[in-house]
Phi, psi and omega in degrees: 000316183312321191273015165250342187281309195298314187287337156269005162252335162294314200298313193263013177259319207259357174282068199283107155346104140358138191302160159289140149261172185289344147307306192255010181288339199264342198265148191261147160000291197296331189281006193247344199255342136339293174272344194270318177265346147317318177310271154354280216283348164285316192278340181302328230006049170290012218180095199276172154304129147092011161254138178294165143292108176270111221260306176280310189291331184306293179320311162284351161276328167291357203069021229192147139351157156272348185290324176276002167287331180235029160281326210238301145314324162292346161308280181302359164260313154334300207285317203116347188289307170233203202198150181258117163265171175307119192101308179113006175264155181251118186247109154001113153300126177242131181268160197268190180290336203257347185273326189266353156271312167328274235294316174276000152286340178287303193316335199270324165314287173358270169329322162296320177284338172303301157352293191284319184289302219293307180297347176250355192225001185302131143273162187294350179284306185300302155345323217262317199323309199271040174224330185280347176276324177288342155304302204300284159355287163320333176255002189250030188303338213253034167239059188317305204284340163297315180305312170320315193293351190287307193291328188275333164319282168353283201300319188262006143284332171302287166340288183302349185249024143285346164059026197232067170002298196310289204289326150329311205270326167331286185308316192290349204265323211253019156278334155336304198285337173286352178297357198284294191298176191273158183072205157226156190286326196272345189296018169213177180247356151297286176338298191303292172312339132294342161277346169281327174286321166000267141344290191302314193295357191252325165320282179299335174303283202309309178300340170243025166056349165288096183307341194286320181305305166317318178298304175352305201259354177260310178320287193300336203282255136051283149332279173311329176277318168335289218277328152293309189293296176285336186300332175305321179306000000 
């Protein structure tokens, strides 16, 4: 009871809005409850690479107008997120192989510098926080898609207890982006079993304030999901 209670008040401490931009300062509710959930259905792939947008079912699924939907898409082609094809349909953008090695040498430096902060400023709360996600992990393998939100929990506490705003926020726009790529992360069970040691080995750095180590353990961690992931390709 205890590692669902720690997870779910983290979950509802650390579940954050994107910063405002000079775009979205302008958005009404419906066009903000829009991009939060495109966003979702992307980093998610309820909404796979290279599928279109259906405009009238989103808007009945939301409830809403076409006007904050596409108010909201037009955001998410600024952002990168989708792509206008020829004719006026809009698809998820799928990055190619060479588009998903750029995006994980930016993304896997980040993690690291996040790492290294994170192991000089983590409080003993956060800590505890990130051993109740790794129960949990542990108990949801024969749940891939639970796993992801376990595994992105994992990510935004960390990310936050780097104590670094800037970087915090970088980081969370550009796990958005892995919804970009072909597959899903959780889809074998050698996979599932290495990230839980993963996890754990990123634990124990962070539990002894020792940044190297943590780089260590984000690097391999890291490695490995790469190395999972383009195999797909």
């Amino acid at each position: 009871m205890l590692p669902e209670i720690l997870y779910t008040l983290e979950q509802m401490k650390n579940t954050k809005p994107p910063a405002p931009t000079a775009t979205t300062q302008q958005n009404t509710p419906l066009t903000d409850k829009a991009l939060a959930y495109l966003r979702d259905a992307i980093q998610t792939q309820k909404i796979n690479p290279g599928q279109e947008i259906d405009f009238v079912a989103l808007a009945q699924k939301l409830g809403m107008s076409r006007t904050p939907i596409r108010e909201s898409i037009r955001q998410l082609l600024t952002e990168g997120l989708l792509e206008l094809l020829p004719g006026g349909t809009v698809c998820v953008i799928q990055l190619s192989a060479l588009e998903a090695e750029g995006f994980y040498h930016v993304r896997d430096e980040l993690e690291i510098v996040a790492a290294r902060a994170a192991a000089v400023h983590i409080s003993d709360l956060e800590i505890e926080v990130l051993k109740a996600n790794l129960a949990l992990f542990d108990s949801a393998r024969a749940k891939p898609k639970r796993l992801y939100q376990i595994d992105n929990q994992f990510h935004n506490v960390l990310h936050d207890a780097c104590n670094n705003s800037y970087l915090s926020q970088t980081l969370r726009r550009l796990r958005i982006r892995i919804g970009l790529l072909q597959g899903r992360p959780f889809s074998n069970s050698e996979r599932i079993n290495d990230a839980y040691k993963e996890h754990a080995s990123i634990i124990k750095a962070l539990e002894l304030h020792d940044p190297d180590k943590a780089e260590r353990a984000i690097t391999k961690h890291y490695r490995s999901a790469r190395k999972s992931r383009l195999s797909l390709f």
